[in-house]
C-alpha positions in Angstrom: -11.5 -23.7 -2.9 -7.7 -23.5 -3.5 -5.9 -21.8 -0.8 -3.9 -18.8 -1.4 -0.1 -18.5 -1.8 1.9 -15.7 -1.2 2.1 -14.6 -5.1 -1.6 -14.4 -5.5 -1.5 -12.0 -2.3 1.3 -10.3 -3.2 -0.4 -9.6 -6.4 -3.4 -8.3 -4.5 -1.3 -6.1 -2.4 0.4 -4.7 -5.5 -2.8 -4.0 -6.9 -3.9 -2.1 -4.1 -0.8 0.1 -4.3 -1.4 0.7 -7.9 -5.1 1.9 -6.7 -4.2 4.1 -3.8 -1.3 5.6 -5.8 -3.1 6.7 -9.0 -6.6 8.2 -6.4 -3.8 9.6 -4.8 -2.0 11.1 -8.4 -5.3 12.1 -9.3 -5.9 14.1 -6.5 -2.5 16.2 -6.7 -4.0 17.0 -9.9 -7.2 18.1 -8.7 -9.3 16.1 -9.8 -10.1 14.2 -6.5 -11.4 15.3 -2.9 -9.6 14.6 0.1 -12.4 12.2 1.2 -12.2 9.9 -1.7 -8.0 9.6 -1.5 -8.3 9.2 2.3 -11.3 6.3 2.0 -9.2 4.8 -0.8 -5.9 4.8 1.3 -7.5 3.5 4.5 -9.3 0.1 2.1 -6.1 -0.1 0.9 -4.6 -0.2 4.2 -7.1 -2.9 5.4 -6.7 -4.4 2.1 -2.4 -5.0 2.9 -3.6 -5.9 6.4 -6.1 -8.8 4.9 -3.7 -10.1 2.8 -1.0 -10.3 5.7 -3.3 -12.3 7.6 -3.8 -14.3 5.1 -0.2 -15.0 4.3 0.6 -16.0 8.2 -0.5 -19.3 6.5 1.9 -19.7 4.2 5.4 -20.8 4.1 6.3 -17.0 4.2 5.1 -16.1 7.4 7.8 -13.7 8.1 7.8 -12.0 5.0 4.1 -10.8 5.6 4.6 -10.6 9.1 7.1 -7.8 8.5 4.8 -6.5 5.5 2.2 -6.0 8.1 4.1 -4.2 10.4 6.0 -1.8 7.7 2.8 -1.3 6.4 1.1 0.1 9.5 4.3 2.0 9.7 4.8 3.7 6.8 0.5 4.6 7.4 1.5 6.2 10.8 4.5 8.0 9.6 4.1 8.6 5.9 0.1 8.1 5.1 1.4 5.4 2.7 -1.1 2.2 3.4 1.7 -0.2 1.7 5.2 -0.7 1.0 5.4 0.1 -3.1 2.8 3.1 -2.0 5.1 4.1 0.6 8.2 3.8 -2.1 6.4 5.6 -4.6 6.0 8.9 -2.1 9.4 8.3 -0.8 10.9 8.3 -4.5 8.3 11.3 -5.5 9.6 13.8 -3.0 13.0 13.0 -3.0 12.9 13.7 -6.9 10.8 16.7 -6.6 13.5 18.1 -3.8 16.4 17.2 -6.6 14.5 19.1 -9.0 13.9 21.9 -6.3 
């Protein structure tokens, strides 16, 4: 089996972002329950945590080490399980209070 690299994981982490965000998106729009986003967001969350592990192993260890502990960050302070997911709620509000 080949081993990982940090673009196949960053991939993976990007692709749970793109997840989370549109369960999320979806249910602002009401056509989600709160169980389903929150169940989404914490796979997610363990999902960003997996692939930090997994990139410990790679020559970008401090990259994912910091990924790992912005992502349990922004999931304590924000709800966000990941970084883009974290930038996407970040950049959402702060356009909706421009527009407010």
């Amino acid at each position: 089996m080949r081993p990982l690299n940090s673009w196949s994981l960053a991939g993976l982490v990007i692709l749970a972002s793109v997840i989370v965000t549109a369960v999320t998106e979806m249910r602002i729009a009401g056509m989600g329950s709160v169980a389903l986003s929150a169940g989404v967001a914490y796979a997610g969350f363990f999902a960003n945590v997996a692939c930090s592990g997994l990139g410990f192993s790679t020559p970008e260890r401090g990259w994912w080490i910091a990924n790992v502990a912005i992502g349990i960050a922004t999931m304590t302070f924000l709800g966000a399980p990941t970084i883009p997911s974290a930038l996407w709620t970040a950049g959402r509000v702060l356009l909706a209070r421009a527009l407010a």
